[in-house]
KESENU-458292 format. One record per residue: residue number from 0; x, z, y of N, C-alpha, C in turn. Coordinates in pm, 1 decimal. Layout:
// residues N
+-----+----------+----------+----------+----------+----------+----------+----------+----------+----------+
: num :       nu :       nw :       nv :      cau :      caw :      cav :       cu :       cw :       cv :
+-----+----------+----------+----------+----------+----------+----------+----------+----------+----------+
: NUM :        X :        Z :        Y :        X :        Z :        Y :        X :        Z :        Y :
...
+-----+----------+----------+----------+----------+----------+----------+----------+----------+----------+
//
This chain:
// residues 160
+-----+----------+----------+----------+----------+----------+----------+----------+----------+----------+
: num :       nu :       nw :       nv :      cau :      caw :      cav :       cu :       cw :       cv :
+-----+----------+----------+----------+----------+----------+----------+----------+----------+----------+
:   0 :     82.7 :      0.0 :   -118.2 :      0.0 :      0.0 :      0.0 :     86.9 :      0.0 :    124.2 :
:   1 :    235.2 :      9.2 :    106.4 :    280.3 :     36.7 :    223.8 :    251.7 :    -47.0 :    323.8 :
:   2 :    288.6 :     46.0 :    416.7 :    323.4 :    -92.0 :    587.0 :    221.5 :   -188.0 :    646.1 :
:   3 :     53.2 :   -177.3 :    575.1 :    -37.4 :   -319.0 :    639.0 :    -83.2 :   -261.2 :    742.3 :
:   4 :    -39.4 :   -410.2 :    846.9 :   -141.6 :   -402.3 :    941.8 :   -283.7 :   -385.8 :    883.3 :
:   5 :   -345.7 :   -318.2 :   1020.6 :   -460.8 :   -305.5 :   1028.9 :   -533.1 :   -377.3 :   1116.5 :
:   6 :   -599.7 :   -468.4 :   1078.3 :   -683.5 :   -577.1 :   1201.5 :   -751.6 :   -479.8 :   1298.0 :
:   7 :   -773.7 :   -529.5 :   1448.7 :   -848.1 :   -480.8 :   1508.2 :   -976.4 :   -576.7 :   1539.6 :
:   8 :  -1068.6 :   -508.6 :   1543.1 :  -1244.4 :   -617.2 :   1509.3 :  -1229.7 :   -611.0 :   1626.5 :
:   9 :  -1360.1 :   -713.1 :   1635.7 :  -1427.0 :   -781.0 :   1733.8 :  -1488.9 :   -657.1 :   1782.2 :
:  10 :  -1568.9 :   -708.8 :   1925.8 :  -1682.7 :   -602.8 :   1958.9 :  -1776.8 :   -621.9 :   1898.7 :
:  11 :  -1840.1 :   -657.5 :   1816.1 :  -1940.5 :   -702.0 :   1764.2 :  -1927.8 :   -634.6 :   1594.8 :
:  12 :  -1809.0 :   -639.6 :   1563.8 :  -1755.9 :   -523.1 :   1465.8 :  -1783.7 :   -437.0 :   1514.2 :
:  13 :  -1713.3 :   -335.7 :   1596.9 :  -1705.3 :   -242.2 :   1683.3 :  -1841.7 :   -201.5 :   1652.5 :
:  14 :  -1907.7 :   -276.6 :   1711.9 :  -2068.3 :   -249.2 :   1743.4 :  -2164.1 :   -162.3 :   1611.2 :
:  15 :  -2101.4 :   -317.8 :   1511.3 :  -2151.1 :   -179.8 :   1350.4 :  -2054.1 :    -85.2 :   1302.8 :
:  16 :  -1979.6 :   -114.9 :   1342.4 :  -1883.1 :     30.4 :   1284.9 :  -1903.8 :    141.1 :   1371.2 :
:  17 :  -1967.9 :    142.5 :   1462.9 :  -2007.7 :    281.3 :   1545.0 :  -2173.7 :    306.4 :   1472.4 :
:  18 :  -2228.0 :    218.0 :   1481.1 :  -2362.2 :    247.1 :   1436.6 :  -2348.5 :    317.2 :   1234.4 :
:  19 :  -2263.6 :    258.6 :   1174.9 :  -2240.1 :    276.1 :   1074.1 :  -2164.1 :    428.5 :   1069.3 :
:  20 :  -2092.9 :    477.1 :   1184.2 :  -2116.1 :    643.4 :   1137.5 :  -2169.0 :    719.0 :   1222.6 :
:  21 :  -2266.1 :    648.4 :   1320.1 :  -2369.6 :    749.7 :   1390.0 :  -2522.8 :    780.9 :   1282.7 :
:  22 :  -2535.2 :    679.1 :   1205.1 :  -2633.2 :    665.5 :   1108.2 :  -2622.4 :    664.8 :    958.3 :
:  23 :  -2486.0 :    631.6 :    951.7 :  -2522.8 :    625.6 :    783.3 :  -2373.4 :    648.8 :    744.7 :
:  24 :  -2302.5 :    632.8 :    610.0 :  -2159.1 :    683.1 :    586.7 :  -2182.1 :    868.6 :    561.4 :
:  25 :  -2082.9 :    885.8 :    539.3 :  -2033.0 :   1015.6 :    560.4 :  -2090.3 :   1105.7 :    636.5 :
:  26 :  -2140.8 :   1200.5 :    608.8 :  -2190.9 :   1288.2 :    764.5 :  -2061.1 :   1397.8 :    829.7 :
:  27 :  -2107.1 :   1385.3 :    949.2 :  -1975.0 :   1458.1 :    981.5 :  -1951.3 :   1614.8 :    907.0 :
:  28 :  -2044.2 :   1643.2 :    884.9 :  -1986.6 :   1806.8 :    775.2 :  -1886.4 :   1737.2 :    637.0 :
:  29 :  -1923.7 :   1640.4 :    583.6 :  -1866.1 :   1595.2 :    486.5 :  -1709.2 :   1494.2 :    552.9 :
:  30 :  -1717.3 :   1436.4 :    675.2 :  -1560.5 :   1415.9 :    699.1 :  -1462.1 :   1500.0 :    768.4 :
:  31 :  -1542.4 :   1648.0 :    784.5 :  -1433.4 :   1796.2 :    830.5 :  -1412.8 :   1813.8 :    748.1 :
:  32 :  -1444.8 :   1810.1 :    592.2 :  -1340.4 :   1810.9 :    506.2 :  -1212.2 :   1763.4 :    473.3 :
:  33 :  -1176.9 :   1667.3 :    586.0 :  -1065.4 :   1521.0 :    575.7 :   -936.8 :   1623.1 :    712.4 :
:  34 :   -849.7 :   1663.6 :    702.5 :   -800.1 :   1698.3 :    814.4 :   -661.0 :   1627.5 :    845.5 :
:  35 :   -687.0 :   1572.1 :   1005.7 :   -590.4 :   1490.3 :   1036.9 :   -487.0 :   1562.9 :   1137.7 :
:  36 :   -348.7 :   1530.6 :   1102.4 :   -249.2 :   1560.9 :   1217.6 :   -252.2 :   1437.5 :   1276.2 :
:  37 :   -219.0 :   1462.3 :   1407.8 :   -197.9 :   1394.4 :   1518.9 :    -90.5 :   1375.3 :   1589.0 :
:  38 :     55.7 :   1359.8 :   1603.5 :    118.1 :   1358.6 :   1674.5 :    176.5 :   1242.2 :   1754.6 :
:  39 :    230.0 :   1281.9 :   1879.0 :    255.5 :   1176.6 :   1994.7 :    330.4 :   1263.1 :   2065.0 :
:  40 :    362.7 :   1204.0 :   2178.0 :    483.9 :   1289.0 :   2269.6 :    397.2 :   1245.4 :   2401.8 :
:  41 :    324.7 :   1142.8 :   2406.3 :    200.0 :   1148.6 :   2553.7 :     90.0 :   1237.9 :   2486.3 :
:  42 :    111.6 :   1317.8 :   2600.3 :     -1.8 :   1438.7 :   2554.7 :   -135.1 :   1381.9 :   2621.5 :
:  43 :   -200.5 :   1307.8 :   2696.3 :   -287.5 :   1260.7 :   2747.0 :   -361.6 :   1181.2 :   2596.1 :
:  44 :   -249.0 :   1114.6 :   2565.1 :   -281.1 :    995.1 :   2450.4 :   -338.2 :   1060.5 :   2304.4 :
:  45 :   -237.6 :   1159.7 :   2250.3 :   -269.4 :   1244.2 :   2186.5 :   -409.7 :   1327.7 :   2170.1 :
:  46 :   -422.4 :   1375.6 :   2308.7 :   -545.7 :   1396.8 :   2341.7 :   -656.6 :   1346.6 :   2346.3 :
:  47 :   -659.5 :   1240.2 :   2394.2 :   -784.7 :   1183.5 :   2396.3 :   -867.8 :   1137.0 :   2179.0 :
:  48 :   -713.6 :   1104.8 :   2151.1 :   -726.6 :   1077.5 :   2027.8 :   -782.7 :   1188.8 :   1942.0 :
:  49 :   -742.3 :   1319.8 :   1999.2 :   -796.8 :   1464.8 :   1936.3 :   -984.3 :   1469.9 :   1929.4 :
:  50 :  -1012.5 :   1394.2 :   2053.3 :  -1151.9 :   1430.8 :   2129.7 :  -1204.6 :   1310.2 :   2059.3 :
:  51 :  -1160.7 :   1221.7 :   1999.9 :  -1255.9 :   1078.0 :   1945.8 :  -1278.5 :   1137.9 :   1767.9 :
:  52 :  -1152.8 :   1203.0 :   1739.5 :  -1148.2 :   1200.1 :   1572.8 :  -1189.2 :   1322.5 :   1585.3 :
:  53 :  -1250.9 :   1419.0 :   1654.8 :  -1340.3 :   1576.0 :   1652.4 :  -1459.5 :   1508.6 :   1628.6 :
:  54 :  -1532.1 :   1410.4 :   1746.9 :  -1628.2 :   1355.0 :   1803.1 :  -1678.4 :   1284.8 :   1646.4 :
:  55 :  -1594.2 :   1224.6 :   1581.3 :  -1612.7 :   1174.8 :   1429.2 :  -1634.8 :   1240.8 :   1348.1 :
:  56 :  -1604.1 :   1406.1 :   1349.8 :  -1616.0 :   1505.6 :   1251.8 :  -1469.6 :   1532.5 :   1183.4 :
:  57 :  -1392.6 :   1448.4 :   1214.7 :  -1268.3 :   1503.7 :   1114.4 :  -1215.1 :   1686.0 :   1177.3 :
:  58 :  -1171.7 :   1738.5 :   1091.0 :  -1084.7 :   1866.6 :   1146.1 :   -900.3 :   1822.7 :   1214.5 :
:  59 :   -885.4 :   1869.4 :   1304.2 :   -783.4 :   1796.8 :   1379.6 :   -658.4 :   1915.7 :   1412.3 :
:  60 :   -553.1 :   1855.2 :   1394.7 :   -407.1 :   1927.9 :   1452.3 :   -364.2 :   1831.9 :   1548.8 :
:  61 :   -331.4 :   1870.2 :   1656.9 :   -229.3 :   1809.5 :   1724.0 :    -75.1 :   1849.8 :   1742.1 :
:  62 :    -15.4 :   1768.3 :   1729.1 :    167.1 :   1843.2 :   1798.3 :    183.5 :   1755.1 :   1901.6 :
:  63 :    243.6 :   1791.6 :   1955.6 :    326.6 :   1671.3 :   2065.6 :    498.0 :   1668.8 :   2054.0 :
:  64 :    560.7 :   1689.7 :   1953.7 :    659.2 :   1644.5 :   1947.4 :    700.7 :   1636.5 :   1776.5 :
:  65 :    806.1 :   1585.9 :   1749.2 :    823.1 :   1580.8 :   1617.5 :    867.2 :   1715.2 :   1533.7 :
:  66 :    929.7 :   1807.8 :   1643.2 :    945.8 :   1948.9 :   1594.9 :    827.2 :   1968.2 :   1580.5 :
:  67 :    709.7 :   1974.2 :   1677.4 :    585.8 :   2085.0 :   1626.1 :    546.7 :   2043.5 :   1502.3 :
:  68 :    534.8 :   1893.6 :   1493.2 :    466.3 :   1832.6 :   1355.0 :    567.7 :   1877.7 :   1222.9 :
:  69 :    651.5 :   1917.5 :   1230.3 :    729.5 :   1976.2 :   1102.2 :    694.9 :   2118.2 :   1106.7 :
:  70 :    682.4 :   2161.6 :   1208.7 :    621.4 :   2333.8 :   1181.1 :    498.3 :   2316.9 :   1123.5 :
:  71 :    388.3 :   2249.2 :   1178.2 :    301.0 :   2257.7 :   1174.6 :    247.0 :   2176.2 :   1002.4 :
:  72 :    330.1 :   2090.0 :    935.4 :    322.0 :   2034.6 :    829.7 :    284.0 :   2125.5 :    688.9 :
:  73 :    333.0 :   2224.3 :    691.2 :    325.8 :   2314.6 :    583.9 :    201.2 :   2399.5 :    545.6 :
:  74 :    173.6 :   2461.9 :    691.4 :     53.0 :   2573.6 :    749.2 :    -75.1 :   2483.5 :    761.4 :
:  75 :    -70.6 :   2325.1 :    805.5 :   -171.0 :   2265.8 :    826.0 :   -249.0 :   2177.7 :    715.2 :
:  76 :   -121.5 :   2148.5 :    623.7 :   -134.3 :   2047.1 :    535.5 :   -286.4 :   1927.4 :    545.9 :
:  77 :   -207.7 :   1874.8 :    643.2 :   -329.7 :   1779.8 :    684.7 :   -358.6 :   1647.1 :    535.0 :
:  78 :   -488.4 :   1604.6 :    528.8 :   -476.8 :   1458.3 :    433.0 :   -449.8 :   1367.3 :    504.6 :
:  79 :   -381.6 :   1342.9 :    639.1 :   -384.0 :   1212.8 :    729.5 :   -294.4 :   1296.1 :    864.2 :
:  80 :   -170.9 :   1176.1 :    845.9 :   -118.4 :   1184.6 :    946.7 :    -69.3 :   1051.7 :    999.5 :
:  81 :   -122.1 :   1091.4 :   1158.1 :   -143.0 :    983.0 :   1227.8 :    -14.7 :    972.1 :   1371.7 :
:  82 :    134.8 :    911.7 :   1389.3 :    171.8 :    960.0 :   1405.5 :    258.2 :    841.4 :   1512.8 :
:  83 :    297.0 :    873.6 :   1633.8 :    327.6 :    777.8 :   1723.7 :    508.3 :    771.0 :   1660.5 :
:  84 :    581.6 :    629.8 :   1714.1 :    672.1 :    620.0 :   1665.9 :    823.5 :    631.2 :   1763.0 :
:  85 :    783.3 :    658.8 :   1861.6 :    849.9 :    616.2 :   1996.9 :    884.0 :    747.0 :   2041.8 :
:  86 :    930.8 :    867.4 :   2005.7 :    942.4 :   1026.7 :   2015.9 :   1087.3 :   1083.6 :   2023.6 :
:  87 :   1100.4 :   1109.5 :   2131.6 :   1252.0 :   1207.5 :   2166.2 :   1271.5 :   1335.0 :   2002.4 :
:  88 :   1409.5 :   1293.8 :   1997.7 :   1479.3 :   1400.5 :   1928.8 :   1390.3 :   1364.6 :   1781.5 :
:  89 :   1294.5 :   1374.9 :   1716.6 :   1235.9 :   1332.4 :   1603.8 :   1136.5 :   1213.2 :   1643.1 :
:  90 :   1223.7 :   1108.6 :   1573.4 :   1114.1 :    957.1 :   1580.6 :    984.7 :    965.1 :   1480.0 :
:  91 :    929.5 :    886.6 :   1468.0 :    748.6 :    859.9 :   1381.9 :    843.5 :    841.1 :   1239.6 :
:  92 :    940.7 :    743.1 :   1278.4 :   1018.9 :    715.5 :   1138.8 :   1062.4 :    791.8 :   1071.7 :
:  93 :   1140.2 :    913.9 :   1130.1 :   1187.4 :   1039.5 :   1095.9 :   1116.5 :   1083.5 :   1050.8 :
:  94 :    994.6 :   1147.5 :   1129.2 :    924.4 :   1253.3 :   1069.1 :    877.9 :   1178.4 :    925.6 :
:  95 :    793.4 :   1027.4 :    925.0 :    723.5 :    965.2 :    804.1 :    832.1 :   1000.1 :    649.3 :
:  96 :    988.6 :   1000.2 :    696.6 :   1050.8 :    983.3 :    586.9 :   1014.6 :   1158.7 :    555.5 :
:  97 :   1068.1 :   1203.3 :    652.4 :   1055.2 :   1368.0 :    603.3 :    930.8 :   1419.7 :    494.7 :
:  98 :    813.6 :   1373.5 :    603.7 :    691.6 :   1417.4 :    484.8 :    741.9 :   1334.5 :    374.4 :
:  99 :    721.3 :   1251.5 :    344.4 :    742.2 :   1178.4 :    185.6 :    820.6 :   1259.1 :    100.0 :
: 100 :    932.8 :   1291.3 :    151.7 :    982.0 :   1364.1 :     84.8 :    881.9 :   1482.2 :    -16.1 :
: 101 :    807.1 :   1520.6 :     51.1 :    775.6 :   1679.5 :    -33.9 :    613.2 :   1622.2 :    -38.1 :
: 102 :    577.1 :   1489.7 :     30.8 :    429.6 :   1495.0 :      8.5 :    364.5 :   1316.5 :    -33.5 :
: 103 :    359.1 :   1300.8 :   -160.6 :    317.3 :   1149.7 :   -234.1 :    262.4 :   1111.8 :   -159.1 :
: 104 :    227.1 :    963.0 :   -152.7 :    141.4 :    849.1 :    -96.5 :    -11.4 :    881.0 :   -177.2 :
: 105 :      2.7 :    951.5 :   -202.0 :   -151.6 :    954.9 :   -286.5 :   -213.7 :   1108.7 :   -217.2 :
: 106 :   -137.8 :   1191.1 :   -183.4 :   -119.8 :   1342.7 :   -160.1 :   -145.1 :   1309.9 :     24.2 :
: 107 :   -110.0 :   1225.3 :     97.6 :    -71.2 :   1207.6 :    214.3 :    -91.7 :   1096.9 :    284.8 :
: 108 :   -195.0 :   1028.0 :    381.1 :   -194.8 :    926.3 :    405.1 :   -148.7 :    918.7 :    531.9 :
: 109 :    -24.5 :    813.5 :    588.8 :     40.8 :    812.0 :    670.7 :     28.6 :    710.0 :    759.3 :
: 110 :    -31.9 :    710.2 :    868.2 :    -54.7 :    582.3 :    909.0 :     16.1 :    598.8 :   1111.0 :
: 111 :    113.0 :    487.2 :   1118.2 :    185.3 :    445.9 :   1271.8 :     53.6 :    400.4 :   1319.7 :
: 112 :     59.9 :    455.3 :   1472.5 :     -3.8 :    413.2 :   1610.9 :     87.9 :    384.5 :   1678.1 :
: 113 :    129.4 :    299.9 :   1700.1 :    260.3 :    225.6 :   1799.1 :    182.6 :     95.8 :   1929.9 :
: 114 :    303.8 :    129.1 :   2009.7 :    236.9 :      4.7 :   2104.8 :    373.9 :   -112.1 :   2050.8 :
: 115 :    429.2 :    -66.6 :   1934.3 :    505.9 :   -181.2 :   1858.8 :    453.3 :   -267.2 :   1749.5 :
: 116 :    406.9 :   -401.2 :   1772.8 :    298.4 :   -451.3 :   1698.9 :    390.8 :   -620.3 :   1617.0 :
: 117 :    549.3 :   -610.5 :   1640.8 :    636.7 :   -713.6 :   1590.2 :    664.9 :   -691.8 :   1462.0 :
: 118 :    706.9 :   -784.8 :   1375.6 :    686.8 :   -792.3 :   1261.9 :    782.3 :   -700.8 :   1208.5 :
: 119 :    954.2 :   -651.5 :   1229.2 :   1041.2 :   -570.2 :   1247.1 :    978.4 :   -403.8 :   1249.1 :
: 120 :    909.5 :   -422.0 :   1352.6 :    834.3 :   -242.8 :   1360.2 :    758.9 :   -223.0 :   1198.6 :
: 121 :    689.9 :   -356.8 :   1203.1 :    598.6 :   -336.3 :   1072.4 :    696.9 :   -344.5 :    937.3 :
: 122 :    784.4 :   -388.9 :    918.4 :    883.7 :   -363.4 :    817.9 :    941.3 :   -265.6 :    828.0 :
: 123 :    965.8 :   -185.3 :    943.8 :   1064.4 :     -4.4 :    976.4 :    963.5 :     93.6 :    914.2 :
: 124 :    818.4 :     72.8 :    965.7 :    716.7 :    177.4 :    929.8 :    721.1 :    157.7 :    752.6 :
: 125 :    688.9 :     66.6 :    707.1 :    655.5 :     38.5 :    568.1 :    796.6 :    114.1 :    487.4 :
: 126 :    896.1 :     68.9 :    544.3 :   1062.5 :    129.9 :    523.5 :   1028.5 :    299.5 :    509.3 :
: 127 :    989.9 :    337.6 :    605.8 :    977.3 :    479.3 :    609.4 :    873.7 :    561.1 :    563.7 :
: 128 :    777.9 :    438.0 :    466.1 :    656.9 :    540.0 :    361.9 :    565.1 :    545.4 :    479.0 :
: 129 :    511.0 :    459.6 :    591.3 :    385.1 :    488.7 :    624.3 :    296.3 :    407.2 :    514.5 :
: 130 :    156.8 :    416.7 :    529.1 :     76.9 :    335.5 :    485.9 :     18.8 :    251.0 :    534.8 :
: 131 :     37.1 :    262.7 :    717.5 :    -62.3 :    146.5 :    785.9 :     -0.2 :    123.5 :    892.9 :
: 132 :     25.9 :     -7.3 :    936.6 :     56.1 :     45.0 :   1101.8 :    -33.1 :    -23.5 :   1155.4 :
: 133 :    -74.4 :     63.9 :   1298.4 :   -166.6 :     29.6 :   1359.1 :   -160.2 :     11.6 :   1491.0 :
: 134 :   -172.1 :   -103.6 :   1611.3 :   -106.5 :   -160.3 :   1718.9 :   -222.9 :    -75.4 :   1836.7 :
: 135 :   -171.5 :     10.6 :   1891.0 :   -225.2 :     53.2 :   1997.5 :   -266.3 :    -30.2 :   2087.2 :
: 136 :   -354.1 :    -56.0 :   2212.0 :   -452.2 :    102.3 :   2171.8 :   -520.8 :    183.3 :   2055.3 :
: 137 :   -509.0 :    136.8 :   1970.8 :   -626.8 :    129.2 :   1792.5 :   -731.0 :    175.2 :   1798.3 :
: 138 :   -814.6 :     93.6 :   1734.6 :   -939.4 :    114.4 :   1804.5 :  -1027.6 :    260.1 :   1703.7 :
: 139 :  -1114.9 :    320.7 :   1732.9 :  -1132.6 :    476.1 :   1677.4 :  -1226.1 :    442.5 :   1614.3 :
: 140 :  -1337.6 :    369.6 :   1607.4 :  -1384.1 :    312.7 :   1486.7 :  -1339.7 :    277.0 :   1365.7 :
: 141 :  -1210.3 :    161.6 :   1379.6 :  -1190.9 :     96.0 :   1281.7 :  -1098.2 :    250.6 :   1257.8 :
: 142 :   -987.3 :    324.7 :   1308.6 :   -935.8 :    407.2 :   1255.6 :  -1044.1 :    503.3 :   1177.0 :
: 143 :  -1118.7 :    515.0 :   1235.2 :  -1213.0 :    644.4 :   1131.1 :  -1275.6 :    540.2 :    955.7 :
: 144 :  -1279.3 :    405.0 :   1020.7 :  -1292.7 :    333.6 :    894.9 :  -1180.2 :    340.8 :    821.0 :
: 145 :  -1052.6 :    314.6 :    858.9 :   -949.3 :    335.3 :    752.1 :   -902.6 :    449.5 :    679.4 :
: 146 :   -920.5 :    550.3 :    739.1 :   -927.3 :    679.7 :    705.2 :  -1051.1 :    714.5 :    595.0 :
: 147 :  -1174.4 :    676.7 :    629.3 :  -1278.1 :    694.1 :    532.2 :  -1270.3 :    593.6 :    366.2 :
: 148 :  -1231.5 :    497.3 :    418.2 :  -1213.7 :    367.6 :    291.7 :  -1074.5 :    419.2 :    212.4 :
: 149 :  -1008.6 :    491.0 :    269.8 :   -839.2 :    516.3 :    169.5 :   -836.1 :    679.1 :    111.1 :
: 150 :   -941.8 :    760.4 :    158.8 :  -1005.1 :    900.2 :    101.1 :  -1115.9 :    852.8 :      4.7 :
: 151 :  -1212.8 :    755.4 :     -0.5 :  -1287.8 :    709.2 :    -93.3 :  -1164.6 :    655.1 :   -203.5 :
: 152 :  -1098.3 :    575.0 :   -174.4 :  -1002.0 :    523.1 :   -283.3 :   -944.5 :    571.2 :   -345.5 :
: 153 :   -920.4 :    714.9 :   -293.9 :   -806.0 :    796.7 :   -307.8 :   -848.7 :    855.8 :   -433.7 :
: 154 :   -980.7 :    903.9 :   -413.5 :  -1111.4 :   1066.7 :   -470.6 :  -1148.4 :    938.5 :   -557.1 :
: 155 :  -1170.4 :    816.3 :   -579.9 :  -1242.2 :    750.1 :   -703.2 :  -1083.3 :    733.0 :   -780.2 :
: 156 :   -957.1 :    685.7 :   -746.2 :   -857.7 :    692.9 :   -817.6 :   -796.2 :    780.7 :   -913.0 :
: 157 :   -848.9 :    918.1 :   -838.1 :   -801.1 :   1086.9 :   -899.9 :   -885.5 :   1090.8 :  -1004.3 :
: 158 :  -1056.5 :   1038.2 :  -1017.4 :  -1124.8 :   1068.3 :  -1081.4 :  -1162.1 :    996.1 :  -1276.9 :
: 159 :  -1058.7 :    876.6 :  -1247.0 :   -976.6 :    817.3 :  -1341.2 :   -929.3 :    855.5 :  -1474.5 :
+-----+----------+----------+----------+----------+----------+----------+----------+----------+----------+
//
């Protein structure tokens, strides 16, 4: 699974993929079971991203640097980390290799938010055990779709 882009839809996508989890899908009590880290080093960006994936129902961590997200990795044990790549002192790359280390692709879904969308970035992320990269702005629909479609895959795979 490593390294795929993730298309960004149309508005007209957009359009059912919002209606599709204001109405039907998952209810949000059932995707606070899903808990995502968040990290970025723009705390604005970070933020806002905190307030869209609450607004979705997921349970949320934020760090803003690559130190907090290693403190915070153990105590939080998120299923989804979502994680900018462009970060003083610990890069997205860094940290992605670090988790792998102690946490499977099946255990951990890792997905880049970069405003690096060249084919090079997408071969570094895949290099470093993400699972998705995704070209900022990314849109919070389709992210709450990828997140929901790779926890379904995940929970019918285990059940095997």
């Amino acid at each position: 699974m490593g390294g795929r882009s993730y298309p960004v839809p149309t508005n007209q996508e957009n359009d059912m993929a919002d209606d599709k989890f204001i109405t039907g899908g998952r209810d949000r009590a059932q995707r606070g079971q899903i808990k995502v880290l968040m990290v970025d080093d723009n705390v604005d960006a970070v933020n806002a991203l905190d307030q869209v994936m609450r607004f979705y129902g997921y349970e949320t961590v934020v760090a803003y640097s690559g130190r907090d997200a290693l403190r915070l990795m153990d105590s939080a044990r998120p299923d989804v980390a979502i994680l900018d790549l462009a970060m003083p002192e610990i890069s997205g790359f860094d940290l992605a290799q670090r988790f792998r280390e102690t946490r499977s692709a099946d255990d951990l879904l890792l997905i880049a938010l970069t405003a690096w969308g060249d084919t090079v970035a997408t071969e570094l992320t895949e290099a470093a055990g993400f699972d998705f990269h995704v070209v900022k702005p990314g849109d919070p629909a389709a992210l709450s779709a990828l997140i929901e479609e790779e926890a379904f895959r995940r929970r019918v795979g285990r059940s095997f």
